[in-house]
C-alpha positions as a printed Julia matrix, in Angstrom:
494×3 Matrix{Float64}:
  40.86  -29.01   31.26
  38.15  -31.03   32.78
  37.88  -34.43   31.93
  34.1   -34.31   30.86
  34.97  -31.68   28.28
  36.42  -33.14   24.68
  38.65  -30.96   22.14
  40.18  -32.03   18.86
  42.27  -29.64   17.0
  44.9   -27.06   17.32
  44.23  -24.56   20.1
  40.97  -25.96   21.25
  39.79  -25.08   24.78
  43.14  -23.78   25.15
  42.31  -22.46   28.84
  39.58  -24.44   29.67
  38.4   -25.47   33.17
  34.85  -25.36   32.5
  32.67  -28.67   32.22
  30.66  -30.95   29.46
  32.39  -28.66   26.92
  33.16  -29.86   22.84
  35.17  -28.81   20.67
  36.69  -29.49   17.29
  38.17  -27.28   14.56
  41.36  -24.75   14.81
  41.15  -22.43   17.86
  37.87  -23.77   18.22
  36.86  -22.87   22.0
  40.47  -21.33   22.44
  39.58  -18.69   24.78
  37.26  -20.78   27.08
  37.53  -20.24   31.2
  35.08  -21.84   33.41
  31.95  -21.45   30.76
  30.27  -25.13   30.8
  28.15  -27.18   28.41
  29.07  -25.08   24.98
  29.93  -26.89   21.86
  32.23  -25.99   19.38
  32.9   -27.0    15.47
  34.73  -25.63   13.04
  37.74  -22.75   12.78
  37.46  -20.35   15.34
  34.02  -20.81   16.48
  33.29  -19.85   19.58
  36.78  -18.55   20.0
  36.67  -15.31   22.45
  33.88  -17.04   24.54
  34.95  -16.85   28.78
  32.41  -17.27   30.62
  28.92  -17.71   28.55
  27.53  -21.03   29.1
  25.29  -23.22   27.1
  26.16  -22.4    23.39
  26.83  -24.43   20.19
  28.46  -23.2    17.42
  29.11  -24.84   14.28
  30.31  -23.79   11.58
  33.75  -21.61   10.51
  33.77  -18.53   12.59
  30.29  -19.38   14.24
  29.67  -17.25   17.51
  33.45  -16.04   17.35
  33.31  -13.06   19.16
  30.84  -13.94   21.35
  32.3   -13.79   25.47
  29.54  -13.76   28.25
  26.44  -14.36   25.98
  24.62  -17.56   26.67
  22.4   -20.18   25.47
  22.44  -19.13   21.82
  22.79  -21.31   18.58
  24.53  -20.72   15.71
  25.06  -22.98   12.84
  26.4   -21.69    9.73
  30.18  -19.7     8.73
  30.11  -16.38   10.47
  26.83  -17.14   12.05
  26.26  -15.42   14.86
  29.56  -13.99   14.65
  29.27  -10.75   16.98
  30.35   -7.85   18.24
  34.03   -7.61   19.26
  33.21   -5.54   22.52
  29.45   -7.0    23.18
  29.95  -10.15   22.42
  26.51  -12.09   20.33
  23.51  -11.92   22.71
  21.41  -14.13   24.21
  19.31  -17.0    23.43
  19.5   -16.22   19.65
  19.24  -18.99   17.14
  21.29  -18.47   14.0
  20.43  -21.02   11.29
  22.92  -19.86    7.77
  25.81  -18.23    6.59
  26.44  -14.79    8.35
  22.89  -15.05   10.04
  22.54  -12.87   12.82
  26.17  -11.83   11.83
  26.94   -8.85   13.67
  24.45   -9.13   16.73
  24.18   -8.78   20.03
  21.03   -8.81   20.47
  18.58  -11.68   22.65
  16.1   -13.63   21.63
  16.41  -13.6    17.97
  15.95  -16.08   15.07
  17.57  -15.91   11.72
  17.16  -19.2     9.34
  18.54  -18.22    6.08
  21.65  -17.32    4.82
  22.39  -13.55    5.88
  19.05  -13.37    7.78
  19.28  -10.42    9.77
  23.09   -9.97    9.16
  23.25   -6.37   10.22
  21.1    -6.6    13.25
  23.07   -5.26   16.2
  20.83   -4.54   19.22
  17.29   -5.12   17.64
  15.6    -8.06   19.68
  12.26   -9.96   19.59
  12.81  -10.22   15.45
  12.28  -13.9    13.37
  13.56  -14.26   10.28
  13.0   -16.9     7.52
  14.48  -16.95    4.03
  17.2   -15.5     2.4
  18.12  -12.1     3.0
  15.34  -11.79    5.48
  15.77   -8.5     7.37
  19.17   -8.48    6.78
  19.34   -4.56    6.62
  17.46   -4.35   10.47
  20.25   -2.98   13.12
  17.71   -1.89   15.76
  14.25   -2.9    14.99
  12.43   -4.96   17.3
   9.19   -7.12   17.21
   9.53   -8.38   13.96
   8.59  -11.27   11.66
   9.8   -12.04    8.13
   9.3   -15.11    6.26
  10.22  -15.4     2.51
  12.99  -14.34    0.39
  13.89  -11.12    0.98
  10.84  -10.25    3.47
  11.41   -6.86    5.02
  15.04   -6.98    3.57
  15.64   -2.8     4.18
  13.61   -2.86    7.87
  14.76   -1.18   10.65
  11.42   -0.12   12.1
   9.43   -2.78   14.7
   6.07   -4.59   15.33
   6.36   -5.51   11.56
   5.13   -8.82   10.0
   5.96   -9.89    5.87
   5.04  -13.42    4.79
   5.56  -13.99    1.14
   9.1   -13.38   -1.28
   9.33   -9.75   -1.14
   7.03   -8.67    1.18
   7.43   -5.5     2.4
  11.18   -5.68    1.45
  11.58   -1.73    0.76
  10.3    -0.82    4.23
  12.47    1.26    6.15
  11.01    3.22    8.72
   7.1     2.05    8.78
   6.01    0.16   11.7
   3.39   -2.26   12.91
   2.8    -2.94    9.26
   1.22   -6.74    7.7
   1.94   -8.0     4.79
   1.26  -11.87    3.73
   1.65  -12.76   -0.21
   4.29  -12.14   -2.76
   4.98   -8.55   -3.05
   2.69   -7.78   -0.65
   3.52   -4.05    0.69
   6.86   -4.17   -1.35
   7.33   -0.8    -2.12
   6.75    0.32    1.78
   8.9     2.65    2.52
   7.55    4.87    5.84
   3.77    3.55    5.84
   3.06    2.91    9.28
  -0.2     0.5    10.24
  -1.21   -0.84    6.37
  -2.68   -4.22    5.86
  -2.07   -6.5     2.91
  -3.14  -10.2     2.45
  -2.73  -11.41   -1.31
   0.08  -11.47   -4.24
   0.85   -7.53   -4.85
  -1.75   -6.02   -2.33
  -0.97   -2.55   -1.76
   2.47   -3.74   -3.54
   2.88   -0.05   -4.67
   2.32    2.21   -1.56
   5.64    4.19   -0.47
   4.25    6.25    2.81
   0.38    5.41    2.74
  -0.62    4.6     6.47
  -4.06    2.74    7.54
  -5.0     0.71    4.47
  -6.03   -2.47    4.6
  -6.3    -4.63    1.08
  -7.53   -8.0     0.61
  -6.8    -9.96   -2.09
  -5.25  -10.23   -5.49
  -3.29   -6.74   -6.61
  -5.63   -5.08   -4.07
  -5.05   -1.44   -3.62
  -1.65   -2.45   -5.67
  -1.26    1.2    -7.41
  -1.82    3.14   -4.06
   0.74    5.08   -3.11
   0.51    8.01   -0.42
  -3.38    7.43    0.05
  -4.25    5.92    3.5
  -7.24    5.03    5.42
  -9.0     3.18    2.09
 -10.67   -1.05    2.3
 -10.5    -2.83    0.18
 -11.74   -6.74   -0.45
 -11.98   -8.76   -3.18
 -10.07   -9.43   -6.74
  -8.38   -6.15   -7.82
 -10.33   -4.31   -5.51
  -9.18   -0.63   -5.84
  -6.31   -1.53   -8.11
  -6.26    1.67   -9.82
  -6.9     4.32   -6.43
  -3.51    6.08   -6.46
  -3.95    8.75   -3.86
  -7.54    8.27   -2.67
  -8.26    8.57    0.83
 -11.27    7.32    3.22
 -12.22    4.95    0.02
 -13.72    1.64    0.63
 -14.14   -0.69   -2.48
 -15.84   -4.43   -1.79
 -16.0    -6.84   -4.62
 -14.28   -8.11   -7.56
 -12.61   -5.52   -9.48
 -14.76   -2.77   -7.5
 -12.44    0.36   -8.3
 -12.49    4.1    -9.35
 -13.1     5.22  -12.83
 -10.16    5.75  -15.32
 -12.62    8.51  -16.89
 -12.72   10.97  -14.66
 -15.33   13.67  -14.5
 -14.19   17.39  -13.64
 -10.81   17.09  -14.75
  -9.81   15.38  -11.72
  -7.33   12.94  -12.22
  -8.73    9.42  -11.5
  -7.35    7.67   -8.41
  -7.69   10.93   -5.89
 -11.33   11.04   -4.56
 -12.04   10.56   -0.85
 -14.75    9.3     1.4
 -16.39    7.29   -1.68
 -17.37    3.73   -1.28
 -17.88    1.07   -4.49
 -19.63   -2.17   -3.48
 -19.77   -4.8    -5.86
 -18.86   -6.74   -8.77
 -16.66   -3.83  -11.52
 -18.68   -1.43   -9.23
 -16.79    1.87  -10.17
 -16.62    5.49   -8.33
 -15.79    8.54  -10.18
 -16.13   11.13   -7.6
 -15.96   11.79   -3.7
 -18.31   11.5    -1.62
 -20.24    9.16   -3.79
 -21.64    5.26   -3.28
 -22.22    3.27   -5.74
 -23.67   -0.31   -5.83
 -23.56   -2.52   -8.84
 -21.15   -2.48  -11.45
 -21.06   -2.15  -15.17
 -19.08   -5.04  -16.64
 -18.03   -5.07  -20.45
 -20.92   -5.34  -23.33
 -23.86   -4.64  -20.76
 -25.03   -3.47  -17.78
 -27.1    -4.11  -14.62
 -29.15   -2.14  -12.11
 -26.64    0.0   -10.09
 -27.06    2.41   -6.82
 -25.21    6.1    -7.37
 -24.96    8.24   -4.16
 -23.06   11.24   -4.77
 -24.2    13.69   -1.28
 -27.93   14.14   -1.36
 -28.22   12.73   -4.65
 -29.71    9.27   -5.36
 -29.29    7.6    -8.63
 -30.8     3.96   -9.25
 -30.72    1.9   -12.08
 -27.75    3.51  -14.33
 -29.22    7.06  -13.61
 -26.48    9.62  -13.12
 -27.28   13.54  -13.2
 -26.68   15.07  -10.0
 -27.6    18.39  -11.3
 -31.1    17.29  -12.51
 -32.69   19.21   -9.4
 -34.28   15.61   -8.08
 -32.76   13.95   -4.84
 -33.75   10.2    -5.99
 -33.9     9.72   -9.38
 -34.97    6.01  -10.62
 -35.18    4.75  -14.21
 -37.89    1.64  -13.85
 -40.37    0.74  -11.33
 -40.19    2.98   -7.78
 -41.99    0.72   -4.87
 -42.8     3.1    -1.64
 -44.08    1.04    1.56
 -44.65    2.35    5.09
 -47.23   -0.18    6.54
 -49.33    1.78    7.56
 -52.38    3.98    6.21
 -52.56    7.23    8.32
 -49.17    7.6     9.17
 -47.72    7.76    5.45
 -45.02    9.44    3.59
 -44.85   12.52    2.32
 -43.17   12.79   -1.04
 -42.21   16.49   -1.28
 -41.67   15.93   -5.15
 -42.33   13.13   -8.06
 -41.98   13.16  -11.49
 -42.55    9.55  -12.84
 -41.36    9.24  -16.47
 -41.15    6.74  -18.72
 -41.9     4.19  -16.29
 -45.6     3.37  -14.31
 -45.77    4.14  -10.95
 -47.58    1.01   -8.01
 -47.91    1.43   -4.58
 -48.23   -1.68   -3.18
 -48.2    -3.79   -5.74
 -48.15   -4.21   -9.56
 -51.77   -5.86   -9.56
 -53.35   -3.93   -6.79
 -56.6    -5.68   -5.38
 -60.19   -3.96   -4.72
 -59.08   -4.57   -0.71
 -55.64   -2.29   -1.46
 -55.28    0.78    0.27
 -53.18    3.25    0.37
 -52.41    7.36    0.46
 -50.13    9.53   -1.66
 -49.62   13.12   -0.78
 -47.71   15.02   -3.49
 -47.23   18.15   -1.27
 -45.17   20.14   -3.54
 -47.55   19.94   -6.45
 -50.81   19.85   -3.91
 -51.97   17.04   -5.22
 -53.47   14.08   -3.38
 -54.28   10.83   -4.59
 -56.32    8.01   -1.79
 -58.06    4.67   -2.46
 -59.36    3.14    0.73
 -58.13    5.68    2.99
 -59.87    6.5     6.36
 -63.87    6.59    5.3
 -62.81    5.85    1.53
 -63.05    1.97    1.81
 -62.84   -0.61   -1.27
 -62.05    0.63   -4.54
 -62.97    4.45   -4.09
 -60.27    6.19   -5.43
 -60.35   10.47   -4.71
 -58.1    12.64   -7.04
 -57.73   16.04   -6.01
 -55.64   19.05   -7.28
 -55.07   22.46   -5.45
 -52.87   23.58   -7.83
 -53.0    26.42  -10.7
 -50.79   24.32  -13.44
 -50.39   21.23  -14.71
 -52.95   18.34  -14.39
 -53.49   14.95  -13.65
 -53.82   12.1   -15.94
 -54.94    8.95  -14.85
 -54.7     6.58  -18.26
 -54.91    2.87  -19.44
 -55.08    1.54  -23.02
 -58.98    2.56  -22.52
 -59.67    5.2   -20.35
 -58.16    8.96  -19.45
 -58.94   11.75  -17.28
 -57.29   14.56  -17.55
 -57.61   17.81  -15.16
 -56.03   20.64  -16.81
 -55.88   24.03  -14.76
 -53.68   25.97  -16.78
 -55.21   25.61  -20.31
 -57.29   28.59  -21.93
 -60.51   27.01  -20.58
 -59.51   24.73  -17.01
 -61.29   21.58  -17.08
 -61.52   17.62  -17.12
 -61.45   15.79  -20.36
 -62.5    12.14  -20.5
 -60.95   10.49  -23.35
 -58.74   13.5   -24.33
 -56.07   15.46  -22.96
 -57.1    18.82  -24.17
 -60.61   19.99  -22.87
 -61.87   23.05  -23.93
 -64.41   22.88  -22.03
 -65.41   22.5   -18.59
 -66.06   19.53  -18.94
 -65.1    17.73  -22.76
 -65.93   14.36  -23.11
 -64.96   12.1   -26.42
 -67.58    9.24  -26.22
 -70.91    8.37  -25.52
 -71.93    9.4   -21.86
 -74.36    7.75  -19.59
 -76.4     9.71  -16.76
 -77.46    7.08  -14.22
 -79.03    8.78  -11.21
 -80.57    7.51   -8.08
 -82.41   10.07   -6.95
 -86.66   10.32   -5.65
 -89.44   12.78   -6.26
 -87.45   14.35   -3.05
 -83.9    14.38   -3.84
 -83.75   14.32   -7.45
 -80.58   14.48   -9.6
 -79.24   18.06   -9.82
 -77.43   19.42  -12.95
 -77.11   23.14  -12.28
 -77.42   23.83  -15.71
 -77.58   23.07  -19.09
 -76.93   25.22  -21.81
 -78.79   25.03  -25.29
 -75.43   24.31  -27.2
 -75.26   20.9   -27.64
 -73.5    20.24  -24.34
 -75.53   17.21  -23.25
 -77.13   15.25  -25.88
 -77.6    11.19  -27.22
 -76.76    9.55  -29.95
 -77.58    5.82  -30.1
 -79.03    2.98  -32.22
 -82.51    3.0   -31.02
 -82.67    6.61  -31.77
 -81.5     9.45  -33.88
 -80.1    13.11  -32.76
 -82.47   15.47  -31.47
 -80.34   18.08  -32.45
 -77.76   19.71  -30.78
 -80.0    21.81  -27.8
 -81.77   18.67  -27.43
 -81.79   16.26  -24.06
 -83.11   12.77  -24.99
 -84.14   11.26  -22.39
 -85.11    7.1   -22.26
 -88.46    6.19  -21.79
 -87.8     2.5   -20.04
 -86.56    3.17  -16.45
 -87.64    5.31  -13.44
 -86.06    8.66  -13.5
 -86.01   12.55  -11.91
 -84.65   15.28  -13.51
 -84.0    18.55  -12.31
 -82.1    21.76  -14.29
 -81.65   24.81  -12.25
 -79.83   28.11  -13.3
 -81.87   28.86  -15.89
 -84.91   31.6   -15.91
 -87.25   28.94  -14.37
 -86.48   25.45  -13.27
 -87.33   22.71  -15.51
 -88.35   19.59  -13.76
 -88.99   16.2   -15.74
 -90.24   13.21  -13.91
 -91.07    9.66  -15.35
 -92.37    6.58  -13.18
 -93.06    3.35  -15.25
């Protein structure tokens, strides 16, 4: 033995001509050749090692069947115990009873009693806390930290922080999983994401999620390729796929709508706080939380629903319960609204309170209507209605005023201040004829007929009767009626 090397014990460095060598404990070091600078402590530890330098070993049975490997640590009984034939590996650190127990291995770390116990030939793999990958025999690549942290692993490129975390995995790979439960019903899932207590704590062969927080995606089982963020997020998707839920509690309806069983819809996205989806294909912004509800955005295809409005089948591809603003910033190049039907609510371009300086165009193609105020040589406040159309109308009202242009009524006409003309033109009210005409282009009425169409009633003077025109004697005016058997022309200058 060489006299740097120190031994206490029966059978210690029994053969020994190595240097710098310790050992102390029955058959501690027995088998030692020329192997230098190992240390030894406890029964049998290190007892089969020849030639593999640079070791320590402490505890009963430590390293024991280790014979060429090198530079490895082991403290614990049965710690880094071995294979009979191949011996333990290399640079492995063993911190526990029966860590790293039968491997042979390199480059391992197992701190924890029976941390990666079974591993045999898996390399690359850290474990932390007890039971930690203790089932892996040929994984490599992977990280576990927490009690029983990918505990069933044999797969690689696999990372669990938190007790339990991913601790049913068997055969998924390149897998995260950080909190408590976190992934820990994993079974074959490859490439899933989970940060928070219980995230995605359910899946069993889902592949490509990623959750984010608290019991995130925690039912999901065989769904894959869903996001989710926040509190809860998608807690109750069970089989969804391509879903993306953002915000606290965001999630898919427990009252589904075609019989479909809630938790299997695909490519649907909820954003926002309780913000719920209850079919594919579908966004919805906004939420409804419990004893109210807020303004929320539905997008099922080509549907748009705003505001709590949901009927897909109404025929409309934006529907919008309140105020609908429409903006283009510009005046000749505008937008064409193929279709609008605006009920309850008011409708505003612009702005609520429009000014006299406002402008703006709306072309209602579909029911070939046209509405302008200061558009092109319409400047100010001139407003132009106009219908093409054979049904319907157009009514224009306030709590004073009305016009109404009915085309489809037994006699088409306007009303002013009513909404059922029967005639071509039915006022309710006093009207006022103010023109500004000369001797040479004098006011024009095509006709009037002798049946009390136009007539006055006012407190300066009585009716006429009803095929009279009164006419006031205090201003300048020109009158001229054509269409009947002769022209009638009145004139008065004062």
């Amino acid at each position: 033995m060489s006299d740097s090397s120190t031994k206490y014990g029966t059978g210690t460095l029994n053969t020994n001509s190595g240097a710098n060598n310790s050992a102390f404990g029955f058959y501690a070091g027995y088998s030692n050749a020329d192997a230098s600078c190992n240390t030894a402590v406890g029964s049998d530890a290190l007892v089969y090692t020849t030639h593999g330098p640079h070791n320590t070993a402490i505890g009963a049975g430590s390293m024991c069947s280790n014979i060429l490997g090198q530079s490895n640590t082991a403290v614990g009984s049965g710690s880094l115990a071995g294979n009979p034939t191949l011996g333990s590996g290399e640079e492995n650190v063993a911190v526990g009873a029966k860590a790293l127990y039968n491997n042979y291995g390199n480059y391992n770390v197992g701190v924890g009693c029976y941390t990666l116990q079974s591993n045999t030939d898996g390399s690359f793999n850290t474990a932390v806390g007890y039971s930690a990958l203790q089932a892996n025999t040929t994984g490599p690549n992977n990280t576990a930290i927490g009690y029983l942290a990918l505990l069933l692993n044999d797969a690689s490129n696999n990372t669990a922080v938190g007790s339990g975390a991913l601790a049913s995995n068997t055969s998924g790979f390149k897998n995260t999983a950080v909190g408590s439960g976190a992934l820990g019903s994993n079974v074959s899932g490859p490439y899933n994401t989970a940060l928070g207590y219980d995230a995605l704590s359910k899946n069993n062969n889902g592949s490509r999620n990623t959750a984010i927080g608290y019991g995130a995606l925690a039912v999901n089982i065989d769904g894959s390729n869903n996001t989710a963020i926040g509190f809860e997020a998608g807690s109750s998707d069970i089989s969804g796929n391509f879903n993306t839920f953002i915000g606290y509690q965001a999630d898919v309806s427990n009252n589904p709508v075609g019989h479909i069983p809630y938790g299997i819809y695909k490519n649907s996205t909820a954003l926002g706080y309780k913000a719920t989806i209850d079919a594919s294909n579908q966004i919805i912004i906004g939420g409804l939380p419990p004893g109210g509800s807020y303004p929320s955005v539905k997008i099922p295809g080509s549907y748009v629903g705003i505001n709590g409005v949901y009927n897909p089948l109404s025929g409309f591809n934006l529907d919008v319960s309140g105020v609908l603003q429409v903006q283009d910033g510009t005046v000749d190049s505008f937008a064409s609204l193929h279709g609008l039907k605006v009920s309850p609510s008011e409708f505003f371009y612009n702005s609520k309170n429009p000014t006299s300086s406002d402008s703006f165009k709306i072309e209602l193609a579909g029911a070939n209507c046209k509405i302008y105020k200061g558009v092109g040589t319409l400047v100010g406040s001139a407003t132009v209605i106009q219908n093409n159309g054979t049904a319907g109308g157009i009514a224009l009202a306030t709590t004073t005023t009305a016009i109404y242009v009915n085309e489809s009524g037994s006699v088409p006409g306007v009303g002013i201040m009513t909404a059922s003309p029967n005639y071509t033109l039915d006022v309710s009210g006093n009207v006022n004829f103010k023109g500004l005409g000369t001797n040479a282009t004098p006011a024009i009425l095509n006709a009037i007929y002798p049946v009390g169409s136009v007539y006055t009633t006012t407190n300066n003077y009585s009716p006429n009767g009803p095929t009279a025109l009164f006419l006031p004697f205090t201003s300048t005016w020109n009158l001229l009626v054509t269409g009947l058997p002769s022209p009638i022309f009145w004139q008065r200058n004062s």
